[in-house]
C-alpha positions in Angstrom: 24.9 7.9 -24.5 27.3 5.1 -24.5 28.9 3.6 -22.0 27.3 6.3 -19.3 24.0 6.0 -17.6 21.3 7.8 -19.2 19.5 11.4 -18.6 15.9 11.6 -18.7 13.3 13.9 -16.8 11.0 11.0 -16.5 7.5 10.6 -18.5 5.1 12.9 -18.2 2.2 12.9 -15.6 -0.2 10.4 -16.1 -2.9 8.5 -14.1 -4.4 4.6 -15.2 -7.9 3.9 -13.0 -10.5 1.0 -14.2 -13.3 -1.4 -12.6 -12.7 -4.7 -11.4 -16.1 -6.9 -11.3 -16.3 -10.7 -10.3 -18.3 -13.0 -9.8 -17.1 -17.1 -8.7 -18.9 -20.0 -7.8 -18.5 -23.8 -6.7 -20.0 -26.6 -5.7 -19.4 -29.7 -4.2 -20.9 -33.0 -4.4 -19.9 -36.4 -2.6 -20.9 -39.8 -4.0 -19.6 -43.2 -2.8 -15.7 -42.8 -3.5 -16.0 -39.6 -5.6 -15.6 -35.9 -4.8 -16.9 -34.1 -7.6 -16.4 -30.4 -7.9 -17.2 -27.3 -10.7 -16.7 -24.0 -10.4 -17.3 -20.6 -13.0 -15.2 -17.7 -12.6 -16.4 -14.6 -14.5 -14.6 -11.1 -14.7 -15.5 -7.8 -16.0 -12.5 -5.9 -15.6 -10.6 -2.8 -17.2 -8.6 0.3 -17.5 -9.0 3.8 -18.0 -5.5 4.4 -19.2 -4.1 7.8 -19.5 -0.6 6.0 -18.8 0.1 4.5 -22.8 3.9 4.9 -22.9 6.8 2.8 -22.0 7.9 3.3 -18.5 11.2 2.4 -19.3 12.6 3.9 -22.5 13.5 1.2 -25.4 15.7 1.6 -28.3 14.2 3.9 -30.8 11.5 5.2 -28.9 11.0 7.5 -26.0 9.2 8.0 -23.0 8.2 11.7 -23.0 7.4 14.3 -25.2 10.1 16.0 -25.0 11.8 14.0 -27.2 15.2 11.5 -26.6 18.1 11.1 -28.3 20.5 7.6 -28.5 23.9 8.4 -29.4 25.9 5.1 -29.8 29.1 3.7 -30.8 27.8 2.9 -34.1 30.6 2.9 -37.0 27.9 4.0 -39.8 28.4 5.9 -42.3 29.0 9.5 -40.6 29.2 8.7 -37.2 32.8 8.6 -35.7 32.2 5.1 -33.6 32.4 7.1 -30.3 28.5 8.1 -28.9 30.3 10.9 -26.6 31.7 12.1 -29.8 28.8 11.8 -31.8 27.3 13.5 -28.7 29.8 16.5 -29.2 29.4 17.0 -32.9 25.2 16.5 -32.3 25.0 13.6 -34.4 22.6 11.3 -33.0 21.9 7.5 -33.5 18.0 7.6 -33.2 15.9 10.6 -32.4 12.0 9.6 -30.7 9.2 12.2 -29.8 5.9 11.1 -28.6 2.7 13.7 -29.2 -0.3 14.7 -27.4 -1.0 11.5 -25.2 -4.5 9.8 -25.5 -7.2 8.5 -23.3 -8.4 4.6 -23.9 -10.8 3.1 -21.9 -9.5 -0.7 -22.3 -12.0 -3.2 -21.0 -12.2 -7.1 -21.2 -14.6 -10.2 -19.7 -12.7 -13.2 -18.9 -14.6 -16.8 -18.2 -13.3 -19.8 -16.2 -15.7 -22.8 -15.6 -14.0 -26.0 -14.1 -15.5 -29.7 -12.9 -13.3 -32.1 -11.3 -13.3 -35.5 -10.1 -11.4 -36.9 -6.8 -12.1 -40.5 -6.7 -10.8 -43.1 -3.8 -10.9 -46.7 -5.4 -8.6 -47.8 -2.7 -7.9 -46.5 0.5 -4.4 -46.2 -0.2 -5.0 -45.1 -4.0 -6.5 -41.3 -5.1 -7.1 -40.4 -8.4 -7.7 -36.8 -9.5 -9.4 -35.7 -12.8 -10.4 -32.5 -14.3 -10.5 -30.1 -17.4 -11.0 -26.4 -17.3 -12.7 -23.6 -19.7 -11.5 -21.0 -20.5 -12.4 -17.7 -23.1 -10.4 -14.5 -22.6 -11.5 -12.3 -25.1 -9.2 -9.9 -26.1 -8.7 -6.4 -24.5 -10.6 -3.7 -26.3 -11.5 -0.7 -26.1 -15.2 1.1 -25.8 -14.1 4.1 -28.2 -12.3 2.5 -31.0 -9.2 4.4 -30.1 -6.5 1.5 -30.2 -4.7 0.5 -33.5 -1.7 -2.0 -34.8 0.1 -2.2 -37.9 -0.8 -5.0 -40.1 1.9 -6.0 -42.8 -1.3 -7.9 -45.3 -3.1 -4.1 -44.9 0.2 -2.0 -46.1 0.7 -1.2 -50.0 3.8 -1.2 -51.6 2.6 0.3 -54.6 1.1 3.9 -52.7 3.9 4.1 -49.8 5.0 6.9 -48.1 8.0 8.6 -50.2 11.2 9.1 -48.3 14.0 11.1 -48.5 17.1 8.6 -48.8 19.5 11.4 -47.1 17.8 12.5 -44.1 14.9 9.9 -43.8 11.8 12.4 -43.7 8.6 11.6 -45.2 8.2 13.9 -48.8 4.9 12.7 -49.0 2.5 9.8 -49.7 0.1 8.3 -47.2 0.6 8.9 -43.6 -1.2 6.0 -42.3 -0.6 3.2 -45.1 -1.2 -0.4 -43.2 -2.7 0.8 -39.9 -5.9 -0.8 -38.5 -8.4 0.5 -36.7 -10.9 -2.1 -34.8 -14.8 -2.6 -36.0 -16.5 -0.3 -38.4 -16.3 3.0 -36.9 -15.6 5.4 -34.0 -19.1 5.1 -31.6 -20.9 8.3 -30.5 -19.1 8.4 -27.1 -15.7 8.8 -29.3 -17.0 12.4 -30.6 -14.6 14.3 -28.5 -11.6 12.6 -30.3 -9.4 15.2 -32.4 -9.9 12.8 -35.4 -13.2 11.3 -35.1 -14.2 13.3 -38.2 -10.7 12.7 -40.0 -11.5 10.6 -43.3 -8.4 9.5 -43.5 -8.5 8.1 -39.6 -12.2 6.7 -40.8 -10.8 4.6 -44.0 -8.8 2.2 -41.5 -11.9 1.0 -40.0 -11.8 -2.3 -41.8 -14.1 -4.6 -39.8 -11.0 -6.0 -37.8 -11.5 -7.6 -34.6 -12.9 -5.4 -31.6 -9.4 -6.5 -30.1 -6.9 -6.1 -33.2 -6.8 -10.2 -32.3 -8.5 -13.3 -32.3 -10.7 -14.5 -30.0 -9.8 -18.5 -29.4 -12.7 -20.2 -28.0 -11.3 -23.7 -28.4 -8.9 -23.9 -25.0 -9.3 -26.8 -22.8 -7.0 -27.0 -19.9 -7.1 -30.8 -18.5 -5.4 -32.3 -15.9 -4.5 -35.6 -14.0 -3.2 -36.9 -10.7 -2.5 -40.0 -8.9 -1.2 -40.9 -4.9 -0.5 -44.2 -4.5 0.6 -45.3 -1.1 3.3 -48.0 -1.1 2.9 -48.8 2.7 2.2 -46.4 5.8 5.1 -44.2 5.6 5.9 -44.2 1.6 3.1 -42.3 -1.1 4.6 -42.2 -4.8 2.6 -39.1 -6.6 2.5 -38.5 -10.2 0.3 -35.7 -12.2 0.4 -33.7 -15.5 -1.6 -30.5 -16.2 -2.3 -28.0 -19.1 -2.0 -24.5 -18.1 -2.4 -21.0 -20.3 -2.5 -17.9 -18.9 -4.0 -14.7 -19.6 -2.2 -11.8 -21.5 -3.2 -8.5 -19.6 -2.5 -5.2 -20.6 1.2 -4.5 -20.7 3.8 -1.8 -22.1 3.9 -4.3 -25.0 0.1 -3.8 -25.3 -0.9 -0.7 -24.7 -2.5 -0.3 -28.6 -3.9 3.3 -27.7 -0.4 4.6 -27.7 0.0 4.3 -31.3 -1.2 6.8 -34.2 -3.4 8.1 -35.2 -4.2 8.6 -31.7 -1.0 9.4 -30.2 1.5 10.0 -32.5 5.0 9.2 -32.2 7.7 9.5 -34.7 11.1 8.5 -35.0 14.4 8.5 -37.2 18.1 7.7 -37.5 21.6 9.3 -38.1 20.6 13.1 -37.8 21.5 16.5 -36.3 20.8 17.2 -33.0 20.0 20.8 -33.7 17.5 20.0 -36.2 16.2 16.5 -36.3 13.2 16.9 -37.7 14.7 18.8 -40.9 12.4 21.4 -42.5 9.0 19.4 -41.9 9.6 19.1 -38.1 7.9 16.2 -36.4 5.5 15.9 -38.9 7.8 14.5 -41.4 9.4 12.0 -39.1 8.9 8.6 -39.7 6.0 7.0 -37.4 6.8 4.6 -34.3 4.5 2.0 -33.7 3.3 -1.0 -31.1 1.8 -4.0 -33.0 -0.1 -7.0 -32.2 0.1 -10.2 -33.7 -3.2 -10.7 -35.3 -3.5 -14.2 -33.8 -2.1 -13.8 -31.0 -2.2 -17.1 -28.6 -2.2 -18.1 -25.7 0.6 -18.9 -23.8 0.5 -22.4 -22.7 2.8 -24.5 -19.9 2.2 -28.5 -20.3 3.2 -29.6 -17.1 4.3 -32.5 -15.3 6.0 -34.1 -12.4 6.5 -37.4 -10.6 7.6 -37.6 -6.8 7.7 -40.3 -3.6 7.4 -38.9 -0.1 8.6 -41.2 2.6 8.5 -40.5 6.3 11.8 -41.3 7.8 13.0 -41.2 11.4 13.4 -38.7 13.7 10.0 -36.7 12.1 10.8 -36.1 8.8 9.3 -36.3 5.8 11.3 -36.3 3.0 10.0 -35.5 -0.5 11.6 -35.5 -3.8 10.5 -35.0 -7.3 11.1 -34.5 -10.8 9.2 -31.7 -12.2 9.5 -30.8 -16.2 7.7 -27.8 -18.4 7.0 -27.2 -21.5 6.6 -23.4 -22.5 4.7 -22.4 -25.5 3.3 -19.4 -27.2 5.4 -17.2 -25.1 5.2 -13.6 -25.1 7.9 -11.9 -26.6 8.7 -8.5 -29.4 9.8 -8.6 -32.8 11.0 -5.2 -35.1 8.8 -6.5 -38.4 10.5 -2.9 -39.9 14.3 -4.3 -39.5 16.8 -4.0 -42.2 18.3 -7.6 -43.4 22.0 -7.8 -41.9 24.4 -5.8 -44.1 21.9 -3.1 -45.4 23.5 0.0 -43.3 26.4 -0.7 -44.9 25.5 -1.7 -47.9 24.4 2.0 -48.8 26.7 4.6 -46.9 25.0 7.7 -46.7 21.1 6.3 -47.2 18.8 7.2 -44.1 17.8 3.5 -43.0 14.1 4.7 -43.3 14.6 5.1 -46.6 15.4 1.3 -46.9 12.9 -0.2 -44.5 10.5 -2.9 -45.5 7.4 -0.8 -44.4 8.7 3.1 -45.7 7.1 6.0 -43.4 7.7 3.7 -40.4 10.6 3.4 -37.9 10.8 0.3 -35.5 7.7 -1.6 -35.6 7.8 -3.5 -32.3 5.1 -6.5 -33.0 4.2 -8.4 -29.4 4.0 -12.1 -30.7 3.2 -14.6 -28.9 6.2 -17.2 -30.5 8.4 -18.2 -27.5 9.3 -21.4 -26.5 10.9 -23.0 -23.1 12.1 -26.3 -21.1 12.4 -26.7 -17.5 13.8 -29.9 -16.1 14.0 -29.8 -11.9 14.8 -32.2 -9.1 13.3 -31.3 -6.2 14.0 -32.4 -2.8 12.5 -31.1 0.6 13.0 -32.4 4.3 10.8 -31.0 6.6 10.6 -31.6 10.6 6.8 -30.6 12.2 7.4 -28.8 15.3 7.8 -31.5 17.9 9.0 -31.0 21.3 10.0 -27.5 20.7 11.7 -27.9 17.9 10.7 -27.5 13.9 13.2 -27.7 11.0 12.7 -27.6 6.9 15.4 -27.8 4.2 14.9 -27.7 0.0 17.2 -27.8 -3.0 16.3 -27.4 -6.1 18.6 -28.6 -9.1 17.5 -27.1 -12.3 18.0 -25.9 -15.8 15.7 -23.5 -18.0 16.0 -22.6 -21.5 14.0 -20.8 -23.7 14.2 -17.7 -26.7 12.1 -15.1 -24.6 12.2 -15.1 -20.7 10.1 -11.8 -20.6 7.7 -10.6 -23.0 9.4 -7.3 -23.5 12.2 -9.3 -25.1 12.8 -8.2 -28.2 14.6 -10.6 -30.9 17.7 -9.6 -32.3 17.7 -10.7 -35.8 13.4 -10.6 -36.6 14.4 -12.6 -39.6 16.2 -15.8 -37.9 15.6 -16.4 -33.8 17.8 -19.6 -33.8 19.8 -17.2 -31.7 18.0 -16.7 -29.2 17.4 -20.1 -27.7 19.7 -20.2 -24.7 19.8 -20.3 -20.9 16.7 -18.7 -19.5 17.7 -15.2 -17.9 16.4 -16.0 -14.7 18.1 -19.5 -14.6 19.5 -20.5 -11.0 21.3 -24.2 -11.5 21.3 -25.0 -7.3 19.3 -23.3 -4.9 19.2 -24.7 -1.3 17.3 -22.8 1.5 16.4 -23.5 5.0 14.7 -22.4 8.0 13.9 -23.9 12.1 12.6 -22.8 14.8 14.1 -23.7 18.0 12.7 -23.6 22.0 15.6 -22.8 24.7 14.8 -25.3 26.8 16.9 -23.3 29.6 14.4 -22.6 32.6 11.8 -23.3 30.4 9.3 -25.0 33.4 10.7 -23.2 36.0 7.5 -21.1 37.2 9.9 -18.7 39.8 11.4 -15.0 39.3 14.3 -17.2 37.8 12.4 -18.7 35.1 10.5 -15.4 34.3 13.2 -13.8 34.0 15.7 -16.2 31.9 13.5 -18.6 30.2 10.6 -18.7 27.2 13.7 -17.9 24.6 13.2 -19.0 20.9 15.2 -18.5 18.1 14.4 -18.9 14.6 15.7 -18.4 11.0 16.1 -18.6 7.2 19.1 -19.0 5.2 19.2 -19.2 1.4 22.1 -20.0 -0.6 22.0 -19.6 -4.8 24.1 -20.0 -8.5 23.9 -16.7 -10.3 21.9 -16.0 -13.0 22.8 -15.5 -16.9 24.8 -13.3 -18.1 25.5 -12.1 -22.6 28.0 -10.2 -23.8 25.7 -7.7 -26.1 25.6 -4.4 -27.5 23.6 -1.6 -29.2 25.7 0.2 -31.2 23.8 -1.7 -34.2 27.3 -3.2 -36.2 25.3 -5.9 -38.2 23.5 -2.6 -39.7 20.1 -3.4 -39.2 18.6 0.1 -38.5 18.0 -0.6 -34.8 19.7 -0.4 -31.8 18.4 -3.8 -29.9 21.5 -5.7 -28.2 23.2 -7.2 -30.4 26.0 -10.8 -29.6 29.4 -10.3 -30.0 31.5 -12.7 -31.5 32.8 -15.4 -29.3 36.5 -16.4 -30.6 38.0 -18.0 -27.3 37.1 -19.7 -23.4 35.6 -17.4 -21.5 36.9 -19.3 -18.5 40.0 -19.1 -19.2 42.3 -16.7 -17.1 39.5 -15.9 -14.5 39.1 -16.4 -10.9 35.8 -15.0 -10.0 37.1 -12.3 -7.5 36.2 -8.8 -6.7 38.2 -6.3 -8.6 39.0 -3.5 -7.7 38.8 -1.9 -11.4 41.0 -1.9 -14.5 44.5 -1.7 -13.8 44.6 -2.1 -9.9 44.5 -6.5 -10.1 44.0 -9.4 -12.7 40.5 -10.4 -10.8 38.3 -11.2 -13.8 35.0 -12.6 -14.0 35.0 -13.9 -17.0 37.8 -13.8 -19.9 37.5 -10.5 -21.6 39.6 -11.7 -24.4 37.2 -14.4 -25.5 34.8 -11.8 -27.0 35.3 -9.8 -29.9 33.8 -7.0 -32.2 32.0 -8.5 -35.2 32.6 -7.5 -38.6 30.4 -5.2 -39.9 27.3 -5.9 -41.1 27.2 -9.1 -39.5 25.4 -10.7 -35.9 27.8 -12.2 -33.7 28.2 -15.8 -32.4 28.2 -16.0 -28.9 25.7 -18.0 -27.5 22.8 -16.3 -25.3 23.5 -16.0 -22.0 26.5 -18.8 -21.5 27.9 -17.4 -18.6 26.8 -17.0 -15.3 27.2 -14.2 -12.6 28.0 -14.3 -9.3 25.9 -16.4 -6.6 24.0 -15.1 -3.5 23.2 -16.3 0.2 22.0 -14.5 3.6 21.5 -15.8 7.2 18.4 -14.0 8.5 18.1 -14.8 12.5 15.7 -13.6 14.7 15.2 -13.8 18.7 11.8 -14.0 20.9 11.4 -14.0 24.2 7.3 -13.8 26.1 7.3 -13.2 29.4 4.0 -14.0 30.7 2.4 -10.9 33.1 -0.8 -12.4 34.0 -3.8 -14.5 32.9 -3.4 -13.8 28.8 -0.9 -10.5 29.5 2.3 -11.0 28.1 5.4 -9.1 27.3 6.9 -10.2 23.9 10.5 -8.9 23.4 11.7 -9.2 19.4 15.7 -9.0 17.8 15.6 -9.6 14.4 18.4 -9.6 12.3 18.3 -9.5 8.7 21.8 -10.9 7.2 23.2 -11.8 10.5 26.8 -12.4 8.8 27.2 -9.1 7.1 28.2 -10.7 3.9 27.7 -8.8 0.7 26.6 -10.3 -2.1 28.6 -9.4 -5.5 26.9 -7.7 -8.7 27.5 -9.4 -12.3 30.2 -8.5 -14.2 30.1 -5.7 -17.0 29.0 -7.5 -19.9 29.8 -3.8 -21.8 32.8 -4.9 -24.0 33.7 -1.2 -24.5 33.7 -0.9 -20.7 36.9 -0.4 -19.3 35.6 -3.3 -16.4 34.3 -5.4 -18.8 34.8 -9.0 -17.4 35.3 -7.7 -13.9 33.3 -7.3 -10.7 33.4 -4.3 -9.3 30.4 -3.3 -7.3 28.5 -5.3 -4.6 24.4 -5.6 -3.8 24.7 -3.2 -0.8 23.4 -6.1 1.5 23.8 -5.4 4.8 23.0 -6.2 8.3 19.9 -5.0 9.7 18.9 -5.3 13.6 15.1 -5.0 14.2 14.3 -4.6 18.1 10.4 -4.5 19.2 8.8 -4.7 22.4 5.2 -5.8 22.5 2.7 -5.9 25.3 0.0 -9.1 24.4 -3.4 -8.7 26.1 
């Protein structure tokens, strides 16, 4: 319920066990100047997953079976633009129930086979070669019990028939563009409560075991070269090709969907009845889809660097370092309304006016996402010399990219220009160090004295770090799409202006803003806002961890080991980000804090 935090008894018991089997090899061989290497990696792996839900609840959908409700300040047609209100009256925005839960035995075999080449034709000069294998099948299940939606399988011309006020399903076909993988349901899927369903039987359409393709054409290479300038300078380049491997995820978890487990939901209804006169049954299905291709996603690395030795025993490295992101993970809603729709028809049901009718959101896990990363990296490190050690790094960096996480969920499915923005986990500076440091005090002093006073060392870490993004976003579905995703406000001013970046102590108590809440406003209806993703940033964050030793030697190879450590020696508290709610009576301002605080570890240990 907008703006408070929501009330849910939790999902229901459930339990996930599978087998992990692998086998690796690698061999060596050494000829003249060369290293070769190759390697295979094989694993037989899976899941017994009685666990298909989302852990978190998403808009439109639900985590238990008993059913959630998502009242929001949505200004459609019948709704009072207040969710407490709407709350009060028992009008609700969506309405989700999930059914009896199933049990899908997912398993997969993954390959890796690699060769390599190190080759010296210089003594100051190596040169590194390589390429890597891969097939990763994808996830399947021994039963048959997983199924997606697939927009070429649906017909428009025998769709379900909806009612336009209330959104429930009147009749027509129940499971119109569902696909079930293979031919048919095995023998071992007998105990299934529709193996013997012929309408469950006629979505067997020879699809693949996986719902997805199986690409057997993915070469990773890669290339590096160390060049030594003179005794104390190496310059470094290399470049790589790296995909990774999709596993199972709440964006994945196929067995979840109907026929098997059935989950319906609708919008703009009455609490006390939400089903209408057909109950569940004539709720509009929820569903988890796969894109039928379904790549890889793939990083093209690459980085160039010098490391030079410099007095006092440091090495000092620095580097660029650059990424390429593609195929990235991310959700779509392929059942969205076109901007406008809602409120182009006051009083239609949005089912009524989906693309895909008997369906509600249709979240499809595409593999679409893009990214950059540019970094300068620069590192000074001190080997432990004379009782002392010391390292230090900063990192100077940008990342952009339209998904940062794969359960990122596009806000318009029609247009993603949008998206593309600062990468939510973007950190422009981050600077950390750490040392270690003998007290020479009484250190050689073999008496009662020295015993007693000396073998002191003290150590620590300190980071220091930008904030991460923040977007001014909201749910209450004002472009009338039929969903309830964020959605960008409109951006009409600096959000700079007028703000300090101080702690507030809430609205009307100080002017300490974050950001200026007077830069962002509502947009009209039936429209997306402007504001760019995630052009702000939140607060930054640093702690001083110290921690003190002192060994006292007993006898022989007895010792006594006294430890203090003391995580966030300072006592500083770090702030939280702003509310980025723009109904929120805080919105702009910091008001709460990380709960960081100091912590004192003592030990005594007795070293035999």
């Amino acid at each position: 319920m907008s703006p408070f935090s929501e009330i849910d008894g939790g999902p229901y018991p459930s339990s996930s066990v599978g087998p992990i089997n692998t086998f690796a090899d690698a061999t060596s061989w050494v000829k003249s100047r060369h290293t070769f290497k190759g390697g295979v990696v094989i694993e037989y792996s899976g899941e017994n997953d009685f666990d298909q839900i989302n852990v978190q609840p998403i808009p439109g959908s639900t985590n238990n079976q008993n059913g959630r409700f998502e009242f929001t300040n949505t200004t459609s047609a019948g709704h009072t633009g207040l969710g407490m209100a709407d709350a009060a009256i028992g009008i609700f925005t969506n309405y989700a129930e999930i059914g009896q839960r199933a049990l899908t035995k997912w398993r997969a075999l993954a390959a890796d086979v690699f060769v390599q080449d190190s080759w010296r034709p210089a003594s100051n000069l190596t040169i590194e070669g390589g390429v890597r294998y891969v097939l990763w099948p994808q996830w399947y299940s021994t039963t048959n019990n997983i199924a997606t939606f697939d927009p070429a399988r649906y017909s428009t011309t025998n769709q379900a028939i909806i009612d336009p006020a209330t959104g429930r399903i009147l009749g027509g076909p129940r499971y119109n563009g569902i696909v079930l993988p293979g031919t048919g349901f095995p023998s071992a899927a007998s105990n299934l409560a529709v193996y013997n369903d012929p309408a469950v039987k006629a979505l067997f359409i020879g699809a693949p075991r996986g719902l997805a393709q199986t690409h057997k054409n993915v070469f990773e290479p890669r290339a590096g070269l160390s060049y030594g300038i003179n005794d104390k300078t190496i310059l470094k380049v290399s470049s790589g090709v790296f995909h990774n491997r999709v596993t199972l995820n709440d964006s994945m978890l196929l067995g979840g969907n109907p026929p098997f487990q059935p989950q319906v939901s609708v919008s703009n209804g009455l609490v006390d009845n939400p089903g209408g006169a057909g109950g569940a049954a004539s709720l509009p299905l929820g569903m988890t889809a796969i894109d039928p291709v379904f790549k890889h996603p793939v990083a093209y690395m690459y980085s160039a660097g010098v490391q030079r030795e410099v007095p006092w025993g440091f090495v000092v490295d620095a580097a660029y370092v650059g990424r390429l992101g593609r195929n990235l993970q991310r959700e779509v809603n392929i059942n969205q309304l076109r901007a406008g729709t809602v409120q182009a028809n006051p009083g239609i049901n949005s089912a009524f006016l989906r693309p895909y009718k008997g369906y509600g959101v249709i979240r499809e896990s595409e593999n679409n996402g893009r990214s950059t990363y540019n970094g300068l990296q620069i590192s000074a490190d001190r080997r432990y010399r004379n009782g002392f050690k010391f390292g230090a790094a900063y990192t100077l960096s940008h990342s952009e990219d339209n998904a940062s996480n794969k359960r990122d969920v596009l806000f318009n499915s029609y247009d993603d220009s949008g998206m593309w923005g600062n990468s939510s986990f973007d950190r422009r500076h981050v600077f950390n160090f750490y040392y270690i440091y003998d007290v020479p005090l009484f250190q050689k002093d073999t008496s009662w004295k020295g015993h007693a006073l000396g073998g002191w060392q003290i150590s620590g870490a300190t980071f220091m770090r930008t904030g991460t993004p923040l977007w001014v976003t909201r749910g209450d579905d004002v472009a009338g799409v039929g969903d309830s995703f964020g959605q960008p406000w409109d951006l009409v001013g600096d959000p700079n202006a007028n703000s300090n970046g101080r702690f507030s102590l809430g609205a009307g108590l100080d002017q300490n803003f974050w950001f200026n809440p007077a830069a962002y406003v509502k947009p009209a209806n039936g429209t997306f806002g402007n504001a760019p993703r995630n052009n702000m940033y939140g607060p930054g964050q640093y702690q001083w961890d110290i921690a003190l030793f002192k060994n006292t030697q007993v006898r022989g190879r007895q010792s006594i080991q006294f430890r203090a450590e003391i995580f966030n020696f300072l006592n500083h508290p770090n702030l939280n980000n702003p509310s980025t709610d723009p109904t929120s009576s805080t919105f702009g301002r910091v008001t709460s804090k990380d709960g960081s605080r100091r912590d004192i570890q003592l030990s005594l240990r007795y070293l035999f």
